[in-house]
PDB file as gemmi writes it, atoms N, CA and C in Angstrom:
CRYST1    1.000    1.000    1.000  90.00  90.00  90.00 P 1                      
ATOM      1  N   UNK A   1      45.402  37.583  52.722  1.00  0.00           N  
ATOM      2  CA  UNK A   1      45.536  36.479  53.639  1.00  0.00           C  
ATOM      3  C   UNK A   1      45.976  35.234  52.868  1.00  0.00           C  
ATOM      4  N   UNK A   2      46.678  34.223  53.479  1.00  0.00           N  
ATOM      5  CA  UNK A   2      47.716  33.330  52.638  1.00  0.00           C  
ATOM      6  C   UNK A   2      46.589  32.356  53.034  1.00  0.00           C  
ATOM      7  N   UNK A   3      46.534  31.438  51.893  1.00  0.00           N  
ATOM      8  CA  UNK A   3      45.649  29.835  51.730  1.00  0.00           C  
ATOM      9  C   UNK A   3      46.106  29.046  52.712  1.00  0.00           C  
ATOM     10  N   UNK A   4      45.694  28.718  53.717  1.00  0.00           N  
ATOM     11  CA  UNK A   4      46.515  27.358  54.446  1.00  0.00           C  
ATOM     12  C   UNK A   4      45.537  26.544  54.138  1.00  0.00           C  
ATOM     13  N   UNK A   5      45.268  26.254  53.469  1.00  0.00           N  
ATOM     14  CA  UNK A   5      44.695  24.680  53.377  1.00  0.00           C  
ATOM     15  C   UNK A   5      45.395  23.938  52.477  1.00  0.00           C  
ATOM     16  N   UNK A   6      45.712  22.738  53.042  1.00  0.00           N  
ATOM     17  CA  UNK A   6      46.301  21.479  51.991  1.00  0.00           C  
ATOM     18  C   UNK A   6      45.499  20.581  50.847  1.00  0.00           C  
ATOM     19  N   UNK A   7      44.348  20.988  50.877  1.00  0.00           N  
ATOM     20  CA  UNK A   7      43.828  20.303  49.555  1.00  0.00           C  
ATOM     21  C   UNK A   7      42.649  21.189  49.495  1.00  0.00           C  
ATOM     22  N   UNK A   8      42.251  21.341  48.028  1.00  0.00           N  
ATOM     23  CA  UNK A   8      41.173  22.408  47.421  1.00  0.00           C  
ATOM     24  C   UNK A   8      39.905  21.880  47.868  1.00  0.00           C  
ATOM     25  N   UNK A   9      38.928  23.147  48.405  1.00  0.00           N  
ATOM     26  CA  UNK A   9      37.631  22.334  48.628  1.00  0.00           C  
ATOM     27  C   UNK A   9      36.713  22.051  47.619  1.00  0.00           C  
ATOM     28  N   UNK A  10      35.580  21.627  47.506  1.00  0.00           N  
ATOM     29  CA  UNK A  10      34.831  21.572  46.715  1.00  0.00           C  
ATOM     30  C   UNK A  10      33.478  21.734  46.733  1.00  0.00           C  
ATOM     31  N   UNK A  11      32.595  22.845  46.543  1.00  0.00           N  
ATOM     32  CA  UNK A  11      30.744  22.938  46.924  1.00  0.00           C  
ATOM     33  C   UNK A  11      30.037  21.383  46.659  1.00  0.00           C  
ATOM     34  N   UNK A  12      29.728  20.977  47.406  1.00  0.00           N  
ATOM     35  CA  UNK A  12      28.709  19.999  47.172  1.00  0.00           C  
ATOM     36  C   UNK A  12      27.624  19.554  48.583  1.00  0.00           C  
ATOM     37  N   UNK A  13      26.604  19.518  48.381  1.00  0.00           N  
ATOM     38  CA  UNK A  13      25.455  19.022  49.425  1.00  0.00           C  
ATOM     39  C   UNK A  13      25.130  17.723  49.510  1.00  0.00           C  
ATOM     40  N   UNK A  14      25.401  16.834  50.714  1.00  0.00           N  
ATOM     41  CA  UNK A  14      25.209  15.844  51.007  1.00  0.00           C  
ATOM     42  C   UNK A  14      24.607  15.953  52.823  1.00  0.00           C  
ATOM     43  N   UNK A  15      23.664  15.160  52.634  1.00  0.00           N  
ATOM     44  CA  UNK A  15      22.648  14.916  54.093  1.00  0.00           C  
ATOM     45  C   UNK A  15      24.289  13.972  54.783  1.00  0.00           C  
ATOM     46  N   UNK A  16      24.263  14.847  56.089  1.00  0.00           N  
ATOM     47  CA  UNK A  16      25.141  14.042  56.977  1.00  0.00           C  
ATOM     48  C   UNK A  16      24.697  14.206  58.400  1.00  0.00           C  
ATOM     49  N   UNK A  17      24.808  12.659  58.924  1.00  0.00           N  
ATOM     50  CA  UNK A  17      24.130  12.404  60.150  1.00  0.00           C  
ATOM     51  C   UNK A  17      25.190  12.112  61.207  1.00  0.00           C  
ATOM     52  N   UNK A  18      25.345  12.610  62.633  1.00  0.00           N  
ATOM     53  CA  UNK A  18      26.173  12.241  63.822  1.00  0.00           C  
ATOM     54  C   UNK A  18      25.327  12.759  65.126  1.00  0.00           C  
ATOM     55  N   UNK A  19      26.305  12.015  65.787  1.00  0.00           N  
ATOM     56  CA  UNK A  19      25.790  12.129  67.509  1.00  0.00           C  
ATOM     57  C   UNK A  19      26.482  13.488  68.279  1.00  0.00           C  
ATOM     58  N   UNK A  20      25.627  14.008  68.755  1.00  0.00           N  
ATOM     59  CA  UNK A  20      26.607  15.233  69.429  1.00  0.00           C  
ATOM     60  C   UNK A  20      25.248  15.621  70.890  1.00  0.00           C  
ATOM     61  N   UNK A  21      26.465  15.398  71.938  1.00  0.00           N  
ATOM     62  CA  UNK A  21      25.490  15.038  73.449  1.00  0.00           C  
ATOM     63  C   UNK A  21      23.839  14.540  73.536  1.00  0.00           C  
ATOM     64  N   UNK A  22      24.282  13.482  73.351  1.00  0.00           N  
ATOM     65  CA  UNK A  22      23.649  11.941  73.649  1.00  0.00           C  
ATOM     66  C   UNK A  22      22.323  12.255  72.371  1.00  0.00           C  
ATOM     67  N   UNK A  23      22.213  13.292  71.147  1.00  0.00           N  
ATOM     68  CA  UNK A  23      21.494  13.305  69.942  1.00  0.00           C  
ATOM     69  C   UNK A  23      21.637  13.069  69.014  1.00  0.00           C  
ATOM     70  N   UNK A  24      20.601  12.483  67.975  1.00  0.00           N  
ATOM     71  CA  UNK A  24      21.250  12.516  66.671  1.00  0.00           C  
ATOM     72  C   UNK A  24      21.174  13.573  65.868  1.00  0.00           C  
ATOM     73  N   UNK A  25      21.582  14.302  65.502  1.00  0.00           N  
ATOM     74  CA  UNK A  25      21.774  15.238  64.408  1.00  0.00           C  
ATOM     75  C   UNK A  25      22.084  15.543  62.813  1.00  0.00           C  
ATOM     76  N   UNK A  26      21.222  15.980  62.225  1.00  0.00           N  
ATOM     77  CA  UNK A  26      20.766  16.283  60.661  1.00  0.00           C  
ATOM     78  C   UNK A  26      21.951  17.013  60.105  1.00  0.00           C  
ATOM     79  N   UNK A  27      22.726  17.525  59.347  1.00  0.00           N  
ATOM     80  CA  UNK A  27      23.589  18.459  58.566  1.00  0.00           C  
ATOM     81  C   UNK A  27      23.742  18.247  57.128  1.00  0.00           C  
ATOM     82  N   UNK A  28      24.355  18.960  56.279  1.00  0.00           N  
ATOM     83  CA  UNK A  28      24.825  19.066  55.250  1.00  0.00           C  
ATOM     84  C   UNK A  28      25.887  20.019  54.768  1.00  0.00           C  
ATOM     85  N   UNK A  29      26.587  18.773  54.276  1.00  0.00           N  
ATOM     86  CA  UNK A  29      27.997  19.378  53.200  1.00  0.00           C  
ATOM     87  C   UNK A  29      28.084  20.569  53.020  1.00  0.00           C  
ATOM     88  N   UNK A  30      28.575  21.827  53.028  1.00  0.00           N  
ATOM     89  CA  UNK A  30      29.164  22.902  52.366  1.00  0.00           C  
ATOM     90  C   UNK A  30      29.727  22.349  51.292  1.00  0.00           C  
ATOM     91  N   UNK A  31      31.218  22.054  51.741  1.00  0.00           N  
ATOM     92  CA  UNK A  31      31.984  21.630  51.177  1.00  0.00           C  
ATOM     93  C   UNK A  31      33.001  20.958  51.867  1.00  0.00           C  
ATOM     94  N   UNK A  32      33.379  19.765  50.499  1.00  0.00           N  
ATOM     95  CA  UNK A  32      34.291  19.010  51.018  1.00  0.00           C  
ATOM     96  C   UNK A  32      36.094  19.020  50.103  1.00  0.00           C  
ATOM     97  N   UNK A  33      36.713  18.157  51.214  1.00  0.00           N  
ATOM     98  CA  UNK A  33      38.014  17.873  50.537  1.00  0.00           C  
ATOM     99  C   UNK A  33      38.397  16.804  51.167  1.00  0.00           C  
ATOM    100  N   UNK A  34      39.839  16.667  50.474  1.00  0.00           N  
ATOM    101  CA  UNK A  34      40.333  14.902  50.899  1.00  0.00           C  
ATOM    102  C   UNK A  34      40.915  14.728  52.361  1.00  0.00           C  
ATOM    103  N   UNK A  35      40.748  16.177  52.972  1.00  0.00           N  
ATOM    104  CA  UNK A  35      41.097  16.569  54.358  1.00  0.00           C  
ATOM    105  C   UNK A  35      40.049  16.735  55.234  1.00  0.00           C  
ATOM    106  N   UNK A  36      38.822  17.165  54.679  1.00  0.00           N  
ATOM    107  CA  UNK A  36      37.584  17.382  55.549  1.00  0.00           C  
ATOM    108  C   UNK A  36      36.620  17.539  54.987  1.00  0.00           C  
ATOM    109  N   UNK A  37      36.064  18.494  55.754  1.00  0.00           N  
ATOM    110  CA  UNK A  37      34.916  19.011  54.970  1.00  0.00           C  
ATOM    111  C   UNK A  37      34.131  19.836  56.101  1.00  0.00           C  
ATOM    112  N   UNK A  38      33.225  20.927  55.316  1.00  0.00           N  
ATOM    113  CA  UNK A  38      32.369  22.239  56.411  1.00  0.00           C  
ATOM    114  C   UNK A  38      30.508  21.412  56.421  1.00  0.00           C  
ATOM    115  N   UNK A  39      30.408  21.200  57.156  1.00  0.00           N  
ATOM    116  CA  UNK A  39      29.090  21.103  57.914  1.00  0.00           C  
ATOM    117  C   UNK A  39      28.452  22.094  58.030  1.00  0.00           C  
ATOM    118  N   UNK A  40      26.630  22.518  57.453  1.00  0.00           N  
ATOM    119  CA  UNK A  40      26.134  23.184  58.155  1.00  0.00           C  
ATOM    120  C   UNK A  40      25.288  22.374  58.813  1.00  0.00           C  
ATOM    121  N   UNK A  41      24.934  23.256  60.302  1.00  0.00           N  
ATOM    122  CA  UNK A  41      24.060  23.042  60.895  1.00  0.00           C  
ATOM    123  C   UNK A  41      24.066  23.641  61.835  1.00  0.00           C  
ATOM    124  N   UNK A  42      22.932  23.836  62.724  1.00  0.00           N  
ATOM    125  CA  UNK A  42      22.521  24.849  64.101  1.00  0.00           C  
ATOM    126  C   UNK A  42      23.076  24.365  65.024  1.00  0.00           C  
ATOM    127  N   UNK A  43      23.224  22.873  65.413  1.00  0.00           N  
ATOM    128  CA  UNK A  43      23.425  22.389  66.329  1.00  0.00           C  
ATOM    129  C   UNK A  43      25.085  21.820  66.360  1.00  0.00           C  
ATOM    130  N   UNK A  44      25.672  22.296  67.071  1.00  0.00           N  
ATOM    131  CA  UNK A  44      27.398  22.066  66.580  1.00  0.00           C  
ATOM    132  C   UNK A  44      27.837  20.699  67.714  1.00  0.00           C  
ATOM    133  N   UNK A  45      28.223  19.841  67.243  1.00  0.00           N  
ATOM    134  CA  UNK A  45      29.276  19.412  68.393  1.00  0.00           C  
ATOM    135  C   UNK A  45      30.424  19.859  69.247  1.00  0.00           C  
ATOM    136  N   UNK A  46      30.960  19.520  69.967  1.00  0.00           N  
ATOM    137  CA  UNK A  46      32.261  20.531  70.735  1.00  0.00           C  
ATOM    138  C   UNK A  46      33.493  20.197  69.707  1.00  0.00           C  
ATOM    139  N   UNK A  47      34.350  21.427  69.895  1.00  0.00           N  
ATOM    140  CA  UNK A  47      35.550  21.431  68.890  1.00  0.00           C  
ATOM    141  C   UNK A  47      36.175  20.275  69.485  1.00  0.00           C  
ATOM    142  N   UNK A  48      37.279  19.584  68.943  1.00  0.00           N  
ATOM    143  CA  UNK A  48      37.721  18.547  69.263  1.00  0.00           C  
ATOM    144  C   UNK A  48      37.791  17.294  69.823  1.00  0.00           C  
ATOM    145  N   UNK A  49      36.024  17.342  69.288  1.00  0.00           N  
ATOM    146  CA  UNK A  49      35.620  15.723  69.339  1.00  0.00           C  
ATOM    147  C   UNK A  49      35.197  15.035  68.297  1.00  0.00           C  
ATOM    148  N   UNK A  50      35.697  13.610  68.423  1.00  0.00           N  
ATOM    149  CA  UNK A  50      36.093  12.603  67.221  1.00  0.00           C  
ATOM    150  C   UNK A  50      34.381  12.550  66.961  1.00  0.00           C  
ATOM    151  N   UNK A  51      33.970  12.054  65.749  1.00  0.00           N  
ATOM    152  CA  UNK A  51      32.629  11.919  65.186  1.00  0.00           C  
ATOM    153  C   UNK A  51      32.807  10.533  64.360  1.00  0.00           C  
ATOM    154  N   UNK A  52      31.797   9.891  64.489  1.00  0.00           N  
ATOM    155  CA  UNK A  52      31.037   8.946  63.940  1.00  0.00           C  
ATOM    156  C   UNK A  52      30.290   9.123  62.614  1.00  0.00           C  
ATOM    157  N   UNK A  53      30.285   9.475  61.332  1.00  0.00           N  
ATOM    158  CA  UNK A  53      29.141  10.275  60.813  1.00  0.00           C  
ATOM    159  C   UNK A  53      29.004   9.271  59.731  1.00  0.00           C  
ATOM    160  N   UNK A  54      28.098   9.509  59.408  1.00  0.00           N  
ATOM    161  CA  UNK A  54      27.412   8.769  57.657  1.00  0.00           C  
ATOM    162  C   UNK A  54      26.628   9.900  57.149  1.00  0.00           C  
ATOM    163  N   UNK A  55      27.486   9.589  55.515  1.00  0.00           N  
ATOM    164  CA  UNK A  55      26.961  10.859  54.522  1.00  0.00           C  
ATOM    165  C   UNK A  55      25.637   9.919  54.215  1.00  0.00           C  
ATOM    166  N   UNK A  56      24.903  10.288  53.510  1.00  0.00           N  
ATOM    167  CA  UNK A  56      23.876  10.126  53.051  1.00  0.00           C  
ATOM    168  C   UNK A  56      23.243  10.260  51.797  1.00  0.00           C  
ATOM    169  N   UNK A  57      23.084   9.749  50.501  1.00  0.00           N  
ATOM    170  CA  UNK A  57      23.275  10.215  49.190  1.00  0.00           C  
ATOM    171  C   UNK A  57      22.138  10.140  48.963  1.00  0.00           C  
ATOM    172  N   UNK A  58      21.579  11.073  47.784  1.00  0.00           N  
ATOM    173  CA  UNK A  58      20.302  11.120  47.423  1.00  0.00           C  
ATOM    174  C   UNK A  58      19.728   9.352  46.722  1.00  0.00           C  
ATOM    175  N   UNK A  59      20.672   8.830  46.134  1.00  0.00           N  
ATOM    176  CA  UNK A  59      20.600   7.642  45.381  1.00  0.00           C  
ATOM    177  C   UNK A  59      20.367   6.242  46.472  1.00  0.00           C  
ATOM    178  N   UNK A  60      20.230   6.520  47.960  1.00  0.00           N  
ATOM    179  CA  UNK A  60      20.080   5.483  49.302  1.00  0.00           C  
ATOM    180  C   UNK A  60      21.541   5.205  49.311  1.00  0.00           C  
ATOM    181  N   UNK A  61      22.972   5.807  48.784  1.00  0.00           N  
ATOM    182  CA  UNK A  61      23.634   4.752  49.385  1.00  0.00           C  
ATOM    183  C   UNK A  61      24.166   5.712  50.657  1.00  0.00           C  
ATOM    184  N   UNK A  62      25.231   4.823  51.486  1.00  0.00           N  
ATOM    185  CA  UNK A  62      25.462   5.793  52.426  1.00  0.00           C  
ATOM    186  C   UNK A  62      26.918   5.281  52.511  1.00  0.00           C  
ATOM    187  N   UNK A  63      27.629   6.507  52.783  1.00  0.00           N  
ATOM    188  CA  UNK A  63      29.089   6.192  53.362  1.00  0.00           C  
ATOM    189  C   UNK A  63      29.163   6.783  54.832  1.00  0.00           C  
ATOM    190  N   UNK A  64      30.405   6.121  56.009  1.00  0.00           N  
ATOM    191  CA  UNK A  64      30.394   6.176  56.835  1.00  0.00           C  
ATOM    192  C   UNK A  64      32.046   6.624  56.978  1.00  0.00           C  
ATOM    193  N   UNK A  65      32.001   7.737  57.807  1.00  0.00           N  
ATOM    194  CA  UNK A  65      33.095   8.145  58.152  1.00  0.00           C  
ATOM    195  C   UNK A  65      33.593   8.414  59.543  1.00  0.00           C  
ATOM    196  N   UNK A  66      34.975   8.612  59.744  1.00  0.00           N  
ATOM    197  CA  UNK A  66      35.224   9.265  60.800  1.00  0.00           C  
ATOM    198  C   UNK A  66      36.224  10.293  61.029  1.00  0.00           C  
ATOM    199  N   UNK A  67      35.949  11.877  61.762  1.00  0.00           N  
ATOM    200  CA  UNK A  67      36.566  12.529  61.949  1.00  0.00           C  
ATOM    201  C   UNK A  67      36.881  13.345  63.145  1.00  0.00           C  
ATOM    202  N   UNK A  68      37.145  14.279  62.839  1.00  0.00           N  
ATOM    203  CA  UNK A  68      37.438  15.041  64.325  1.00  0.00           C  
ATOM    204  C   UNK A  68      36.537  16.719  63.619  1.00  0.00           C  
ATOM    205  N   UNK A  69      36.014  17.222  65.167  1.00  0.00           N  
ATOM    206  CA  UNK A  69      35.848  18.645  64.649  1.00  0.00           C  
ATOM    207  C   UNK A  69      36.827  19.671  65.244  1.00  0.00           C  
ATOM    208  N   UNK A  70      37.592  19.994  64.116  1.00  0.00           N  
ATOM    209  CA  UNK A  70      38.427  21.293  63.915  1.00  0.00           C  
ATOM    210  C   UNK A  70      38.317  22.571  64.267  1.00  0.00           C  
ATOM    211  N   UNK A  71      36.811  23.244  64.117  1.00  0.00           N  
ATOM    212  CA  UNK A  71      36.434  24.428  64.422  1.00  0.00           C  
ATOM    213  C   UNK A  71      34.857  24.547  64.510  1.00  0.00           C  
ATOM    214  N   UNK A  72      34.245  25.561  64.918  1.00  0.00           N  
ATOM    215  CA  UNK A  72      33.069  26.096  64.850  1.00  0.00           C  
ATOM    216  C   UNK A  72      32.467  26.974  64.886  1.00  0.00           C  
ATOM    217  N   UNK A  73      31.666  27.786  63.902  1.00  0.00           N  
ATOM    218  CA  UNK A  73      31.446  28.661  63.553  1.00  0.00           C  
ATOM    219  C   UNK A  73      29.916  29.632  63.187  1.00  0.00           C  
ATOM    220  N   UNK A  74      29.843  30.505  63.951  1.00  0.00           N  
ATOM    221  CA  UNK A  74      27.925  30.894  63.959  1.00  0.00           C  
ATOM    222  C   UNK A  74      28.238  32.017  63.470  1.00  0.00           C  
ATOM    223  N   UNK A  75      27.311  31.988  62.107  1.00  0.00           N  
ATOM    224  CA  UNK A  75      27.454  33.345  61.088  1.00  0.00           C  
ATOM    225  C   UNK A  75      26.963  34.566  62.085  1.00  0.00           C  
ATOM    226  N   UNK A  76      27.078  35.723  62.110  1.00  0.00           N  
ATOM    227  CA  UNK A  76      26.249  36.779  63.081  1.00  0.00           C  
ATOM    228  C   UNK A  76      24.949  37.034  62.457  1.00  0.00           C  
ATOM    229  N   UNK A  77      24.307  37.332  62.645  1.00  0.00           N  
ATOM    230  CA  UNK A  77      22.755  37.311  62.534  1.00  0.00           C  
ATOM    231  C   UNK A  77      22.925  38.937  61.120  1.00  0.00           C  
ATOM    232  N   UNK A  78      23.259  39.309  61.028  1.00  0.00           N  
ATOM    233  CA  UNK A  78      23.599  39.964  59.743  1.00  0.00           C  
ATOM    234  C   UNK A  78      24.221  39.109  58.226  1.00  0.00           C  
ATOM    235  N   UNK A  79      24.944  38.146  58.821  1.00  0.00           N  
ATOM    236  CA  UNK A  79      25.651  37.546  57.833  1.00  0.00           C  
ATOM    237  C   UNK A  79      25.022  36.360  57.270  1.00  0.00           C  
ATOM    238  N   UNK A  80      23.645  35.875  58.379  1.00  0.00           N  
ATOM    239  CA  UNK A  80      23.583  34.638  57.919  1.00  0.00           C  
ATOM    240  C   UNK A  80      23.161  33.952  56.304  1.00  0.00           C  
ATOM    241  N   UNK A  81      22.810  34.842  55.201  1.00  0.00           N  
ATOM    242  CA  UNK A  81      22.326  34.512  53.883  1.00  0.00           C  
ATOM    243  C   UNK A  81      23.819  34.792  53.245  1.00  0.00           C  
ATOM    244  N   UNK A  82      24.829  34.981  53.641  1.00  0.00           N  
ATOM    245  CA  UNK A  82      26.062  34.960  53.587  1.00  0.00           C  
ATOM    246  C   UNK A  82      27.124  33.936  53.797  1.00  0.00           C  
ATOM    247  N   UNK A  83      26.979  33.477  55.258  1.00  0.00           N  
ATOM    248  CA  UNK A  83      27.815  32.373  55.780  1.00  0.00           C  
ATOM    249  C   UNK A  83      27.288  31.685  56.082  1.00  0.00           C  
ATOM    250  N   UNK A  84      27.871  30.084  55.833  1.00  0.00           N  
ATOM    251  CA  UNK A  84      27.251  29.000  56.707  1.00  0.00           C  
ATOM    252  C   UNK A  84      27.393  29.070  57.951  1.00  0.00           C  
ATOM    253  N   UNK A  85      26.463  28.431  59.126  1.00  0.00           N  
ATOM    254  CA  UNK A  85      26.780  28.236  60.581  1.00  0.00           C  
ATOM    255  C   UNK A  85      27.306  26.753  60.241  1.00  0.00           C  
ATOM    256  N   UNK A  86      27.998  26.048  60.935  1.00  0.00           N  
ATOM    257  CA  UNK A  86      28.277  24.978  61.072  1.00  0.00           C  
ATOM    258  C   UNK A  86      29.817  24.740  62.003  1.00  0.00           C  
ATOM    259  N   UNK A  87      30.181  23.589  61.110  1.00  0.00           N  
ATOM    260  CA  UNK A  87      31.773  23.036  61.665  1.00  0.00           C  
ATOM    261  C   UNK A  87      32.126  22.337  60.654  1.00  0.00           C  
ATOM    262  N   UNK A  88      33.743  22.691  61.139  1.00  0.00           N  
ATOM    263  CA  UNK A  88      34.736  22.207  59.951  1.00  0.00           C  
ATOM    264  C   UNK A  88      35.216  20.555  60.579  1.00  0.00           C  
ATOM    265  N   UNK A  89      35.093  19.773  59.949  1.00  0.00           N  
ATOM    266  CA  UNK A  89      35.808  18.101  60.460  1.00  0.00           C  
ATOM    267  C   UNK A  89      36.353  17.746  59.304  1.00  0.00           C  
ATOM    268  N   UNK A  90      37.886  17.347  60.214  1.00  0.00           N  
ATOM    269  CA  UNK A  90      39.101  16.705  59.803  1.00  0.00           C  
ATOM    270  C   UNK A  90      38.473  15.477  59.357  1.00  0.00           C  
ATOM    271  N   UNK A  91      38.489  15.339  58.319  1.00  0.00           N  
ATOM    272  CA  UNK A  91      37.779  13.437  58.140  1.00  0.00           C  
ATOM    273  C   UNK A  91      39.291  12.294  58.014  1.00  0.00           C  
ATOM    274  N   UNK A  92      39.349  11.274  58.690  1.00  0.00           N  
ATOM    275  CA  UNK A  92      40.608  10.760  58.381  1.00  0.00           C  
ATOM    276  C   UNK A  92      40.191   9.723  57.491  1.00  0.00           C  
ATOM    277  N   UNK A  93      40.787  10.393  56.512  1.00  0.00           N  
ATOM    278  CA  UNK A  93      40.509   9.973  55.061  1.00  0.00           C  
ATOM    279  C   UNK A  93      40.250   7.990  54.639  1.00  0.00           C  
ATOM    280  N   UNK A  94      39.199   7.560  54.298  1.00  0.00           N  
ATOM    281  CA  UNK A  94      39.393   6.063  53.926  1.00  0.00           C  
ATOM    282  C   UNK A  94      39.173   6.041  51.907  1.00  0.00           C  
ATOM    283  N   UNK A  95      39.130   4.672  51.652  1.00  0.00           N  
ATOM    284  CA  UNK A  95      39.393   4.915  50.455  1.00  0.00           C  
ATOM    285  C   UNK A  95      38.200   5.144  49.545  1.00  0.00           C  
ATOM    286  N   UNK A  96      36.595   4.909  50.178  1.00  0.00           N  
ATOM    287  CA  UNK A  96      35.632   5.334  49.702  1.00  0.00           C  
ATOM    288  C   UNK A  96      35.106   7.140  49.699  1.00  0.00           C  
ATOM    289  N   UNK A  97      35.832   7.266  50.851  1.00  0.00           N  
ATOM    290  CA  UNK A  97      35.717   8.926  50.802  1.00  0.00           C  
ATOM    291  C   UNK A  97      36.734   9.623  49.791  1.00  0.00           C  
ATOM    292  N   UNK A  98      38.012   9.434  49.423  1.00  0.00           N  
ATOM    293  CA  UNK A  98      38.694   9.561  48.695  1.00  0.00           C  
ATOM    294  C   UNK A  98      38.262   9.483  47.250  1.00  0.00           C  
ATOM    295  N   UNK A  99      37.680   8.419  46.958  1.00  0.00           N  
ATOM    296  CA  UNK A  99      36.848   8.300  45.724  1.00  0.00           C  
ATOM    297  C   UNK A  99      35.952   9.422  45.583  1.00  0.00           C  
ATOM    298  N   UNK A 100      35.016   9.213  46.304  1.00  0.00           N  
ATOM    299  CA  UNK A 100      33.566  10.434  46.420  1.00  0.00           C  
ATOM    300  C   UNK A 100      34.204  11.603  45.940  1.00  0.00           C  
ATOM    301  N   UNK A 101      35.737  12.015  46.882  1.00  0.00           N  
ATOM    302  CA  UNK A 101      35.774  14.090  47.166  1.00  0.00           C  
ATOM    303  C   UNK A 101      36.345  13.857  45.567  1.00  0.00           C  
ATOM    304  N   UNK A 102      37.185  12.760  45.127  1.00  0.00           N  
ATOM    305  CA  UNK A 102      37.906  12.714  43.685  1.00  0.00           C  
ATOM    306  C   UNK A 102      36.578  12.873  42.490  1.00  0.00           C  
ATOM    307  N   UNK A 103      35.309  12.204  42.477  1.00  0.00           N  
ATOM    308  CA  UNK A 103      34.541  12.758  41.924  1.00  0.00           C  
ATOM    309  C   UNK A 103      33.671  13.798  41.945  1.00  0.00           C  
ATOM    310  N   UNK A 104      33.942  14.376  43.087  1.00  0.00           N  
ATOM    311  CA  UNK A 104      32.748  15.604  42.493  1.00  0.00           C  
ATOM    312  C   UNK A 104      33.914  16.722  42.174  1.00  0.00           C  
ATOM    313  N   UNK A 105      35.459  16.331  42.770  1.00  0.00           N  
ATOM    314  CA  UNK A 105      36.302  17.292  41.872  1.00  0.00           C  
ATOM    315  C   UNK A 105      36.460  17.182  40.409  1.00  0.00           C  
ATOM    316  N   UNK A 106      35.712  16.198  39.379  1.00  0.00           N  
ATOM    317  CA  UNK A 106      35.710  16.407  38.261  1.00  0.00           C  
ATOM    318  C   UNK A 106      34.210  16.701  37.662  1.00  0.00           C  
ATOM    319  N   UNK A 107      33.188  16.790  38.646  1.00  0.00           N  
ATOM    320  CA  UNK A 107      32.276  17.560  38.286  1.00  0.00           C  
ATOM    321  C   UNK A 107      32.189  19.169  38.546  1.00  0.00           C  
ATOM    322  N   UNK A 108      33.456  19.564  39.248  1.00  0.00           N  
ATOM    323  CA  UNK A 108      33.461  20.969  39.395  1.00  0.00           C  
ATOM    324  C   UNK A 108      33.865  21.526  38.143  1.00  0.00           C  
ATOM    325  N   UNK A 109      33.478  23.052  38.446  1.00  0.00           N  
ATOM    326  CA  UNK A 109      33.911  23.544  37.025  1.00  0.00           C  
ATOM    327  C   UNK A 109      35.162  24.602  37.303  1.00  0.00           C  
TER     328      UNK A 109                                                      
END                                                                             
């Protein structure tokens, strides 16, 4: 199967918070890139709605983003110590998120 993705992802865990029908909701990073990034969590928003979100760093600071969700995805109950459940969001890129995905791509190995 051929790569379509336009920029490499990267494993990293970050607490990320958004609204999805009229709640707030808990998640974390899979992984990110300068295009998006995979969300897990149980509770999904609907595909192709714009999000509000703030990452959340262990250190108190917080960045705030905004994207769209792209896809969504529930591991099958066989797979789940396998796959994340979550969703993929398009983040439209600003220049503090750009920074962030640029450093933990030089903490990857």
């Amino acid at each position: 199967m051929t790569e379509r993705r336009a920029f490499p992802r990267y494993r990293t865990e970050v607490l990320v918070d958004f609204a999805a029908s009229q709640s707030r909701i808990t998640g974390i990073t899979y992984d990110v890139s300068l295009g998006g990034m995979f969300v897990r969590t149980a509770r999904m928003p609907e595909e192709g709605k714009s999000l509000l979100a703030t990452m959340r760093f262990a250190d108190g600071r917080q960045l705030l983003i905004q994207g769209k969700v792209v896809r969504t995805f529930k591991a099958p109950a066989l797979l789940r110590d396998q796959l994340p459940t979550g969703f993929g969001m398009a983040v439209s890129t600003n220049e503090s998120y750009a920074r962030f995905v640029n450093w933990i791509a030089l903490k990857s190995p």
